[in-house]
VOPAGU-2260 file (C-alpha; in pm, 1 decimal, decimal comma):
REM VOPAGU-2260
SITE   aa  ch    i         X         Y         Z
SITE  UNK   A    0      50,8    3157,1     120,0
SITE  UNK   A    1    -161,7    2830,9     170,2
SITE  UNK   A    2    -488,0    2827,5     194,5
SITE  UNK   A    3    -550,2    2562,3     463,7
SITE  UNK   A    4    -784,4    2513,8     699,4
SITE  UNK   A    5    -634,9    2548,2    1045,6
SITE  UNK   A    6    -682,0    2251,1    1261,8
SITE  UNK   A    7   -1008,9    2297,3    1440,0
SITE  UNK   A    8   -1075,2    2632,2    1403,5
SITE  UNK   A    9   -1404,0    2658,9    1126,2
SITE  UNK   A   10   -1436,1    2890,3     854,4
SITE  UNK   A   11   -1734,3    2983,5     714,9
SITE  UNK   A   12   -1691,3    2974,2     291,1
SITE  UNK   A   13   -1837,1    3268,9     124,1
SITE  UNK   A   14   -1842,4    3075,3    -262,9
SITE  UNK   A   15   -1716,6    2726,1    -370,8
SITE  UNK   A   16   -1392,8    2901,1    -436,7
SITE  UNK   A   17   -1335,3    2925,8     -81,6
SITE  UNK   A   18   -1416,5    2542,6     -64,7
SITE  UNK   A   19   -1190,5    2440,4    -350,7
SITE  UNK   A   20    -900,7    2667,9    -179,0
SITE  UNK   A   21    -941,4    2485,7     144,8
SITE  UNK   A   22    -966,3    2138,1     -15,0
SITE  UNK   A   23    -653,3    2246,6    -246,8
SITE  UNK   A   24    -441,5    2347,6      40,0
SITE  UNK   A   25    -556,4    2071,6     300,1
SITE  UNK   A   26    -432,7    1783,6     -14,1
SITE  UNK   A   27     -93,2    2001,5     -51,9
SITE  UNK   A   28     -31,7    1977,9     335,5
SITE  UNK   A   29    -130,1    1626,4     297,2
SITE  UNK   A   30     176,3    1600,2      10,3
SITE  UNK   A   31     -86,6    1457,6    -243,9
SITE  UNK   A   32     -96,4    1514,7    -612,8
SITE  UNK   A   33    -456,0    1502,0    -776,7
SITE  UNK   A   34    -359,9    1181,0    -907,6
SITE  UNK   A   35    -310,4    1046,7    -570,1
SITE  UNK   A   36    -649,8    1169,4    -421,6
SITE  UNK   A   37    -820,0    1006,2    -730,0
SITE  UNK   A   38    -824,6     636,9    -604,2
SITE  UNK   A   39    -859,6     722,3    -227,5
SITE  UNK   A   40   -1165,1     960,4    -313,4
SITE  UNK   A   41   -1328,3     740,1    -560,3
SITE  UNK   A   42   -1360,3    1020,1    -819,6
SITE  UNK   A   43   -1226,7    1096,3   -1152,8
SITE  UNK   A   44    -957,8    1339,0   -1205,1
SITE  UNK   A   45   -1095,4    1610,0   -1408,7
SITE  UNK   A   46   -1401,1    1615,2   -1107,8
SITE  UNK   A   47   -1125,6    1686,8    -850,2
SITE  UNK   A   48    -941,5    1964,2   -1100,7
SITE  UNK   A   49   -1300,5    2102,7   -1167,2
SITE  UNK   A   50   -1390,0    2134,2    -812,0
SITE  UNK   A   51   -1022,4    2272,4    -722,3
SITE  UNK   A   52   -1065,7    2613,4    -961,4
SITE  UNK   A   53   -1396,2    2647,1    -820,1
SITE  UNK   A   54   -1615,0    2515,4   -1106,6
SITE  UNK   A   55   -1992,8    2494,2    -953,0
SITE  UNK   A   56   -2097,2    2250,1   -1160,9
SITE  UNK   A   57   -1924,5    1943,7    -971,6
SITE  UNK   A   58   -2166,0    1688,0    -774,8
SITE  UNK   A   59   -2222,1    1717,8    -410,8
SITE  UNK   A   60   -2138,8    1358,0    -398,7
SITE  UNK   A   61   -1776,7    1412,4    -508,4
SITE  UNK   A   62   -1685,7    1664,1    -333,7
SITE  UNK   A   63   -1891,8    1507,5     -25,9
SITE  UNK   A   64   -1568,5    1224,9    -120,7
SITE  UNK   A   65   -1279,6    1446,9    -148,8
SITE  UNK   A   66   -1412,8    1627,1     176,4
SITE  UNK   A   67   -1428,1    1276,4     370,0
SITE  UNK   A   68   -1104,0    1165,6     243,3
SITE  UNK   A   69    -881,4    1454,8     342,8
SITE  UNK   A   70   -1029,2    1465,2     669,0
SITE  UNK   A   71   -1208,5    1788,2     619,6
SITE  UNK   A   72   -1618,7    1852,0     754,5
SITE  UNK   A   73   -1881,1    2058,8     568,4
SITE  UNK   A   74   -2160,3    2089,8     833,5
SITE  UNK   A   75   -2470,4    2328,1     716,1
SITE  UNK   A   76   -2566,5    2524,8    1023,3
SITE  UNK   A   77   -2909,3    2693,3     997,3
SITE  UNK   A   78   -2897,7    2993,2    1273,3
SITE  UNK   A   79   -3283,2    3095,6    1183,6
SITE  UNK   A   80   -3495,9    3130,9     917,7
SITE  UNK   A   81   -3271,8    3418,2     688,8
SITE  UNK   A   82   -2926,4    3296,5     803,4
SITE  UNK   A   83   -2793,2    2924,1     656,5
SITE  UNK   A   84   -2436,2    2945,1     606,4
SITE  UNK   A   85   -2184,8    2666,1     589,9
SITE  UNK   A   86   -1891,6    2602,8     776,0
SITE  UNK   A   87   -1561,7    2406,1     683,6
SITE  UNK   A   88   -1378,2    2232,4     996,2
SITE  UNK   A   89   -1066,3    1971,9     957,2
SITE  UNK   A   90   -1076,8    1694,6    1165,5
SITE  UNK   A   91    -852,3    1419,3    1107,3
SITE  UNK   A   92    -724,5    1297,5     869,8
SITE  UNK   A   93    -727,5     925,8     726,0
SITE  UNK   A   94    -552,3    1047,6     383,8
């Protein structure tokens, strides 16, 4: 089962595993290896595997990369004062 994002239809992450699934699936669809995200992204490889089994640790900046480049959104959505929650939308793609 892939765990894509479906084309406009947002999804509102519970973790940074549910992040790294979508971002995982969406470069599979896209028929990219790691390796090929690497130069298109601008970030090492290790950052993308790190980020891709969930590891917290990875900088907002990167993943802000890999996001951009495989035409997926992260918009933070504040609903009032007790409920922030992030959602994950594809858009299109320029992978």
């Amino acid at each position: 089962m892939s765990a894509t994002v479906d084309r406009w239809e947002p999804r509102q992450p519970s973790s940074v595993h549910d992040v790294a699934a979508a971002v995982k699936g969406r470069r599979l669809d896209l028929g990219l290896s790691q390796g090929d995200l690497v130069p298109r992204a601008g970030v090492q490889r290790d950052s993308i595997n790190w980020f891709e089994r969930g590891n917290p640790a990875v900088e907002v900046a990167r993943v802000l990369s890999v996001l951009d480049t495989l035409g997926l959104r992260l918009d933070l959505d504040e609903g009032g004062v007790d409920d922030c929650y992030v959602v994950l939308q594809m858009g299109p793609s320029s992978a």
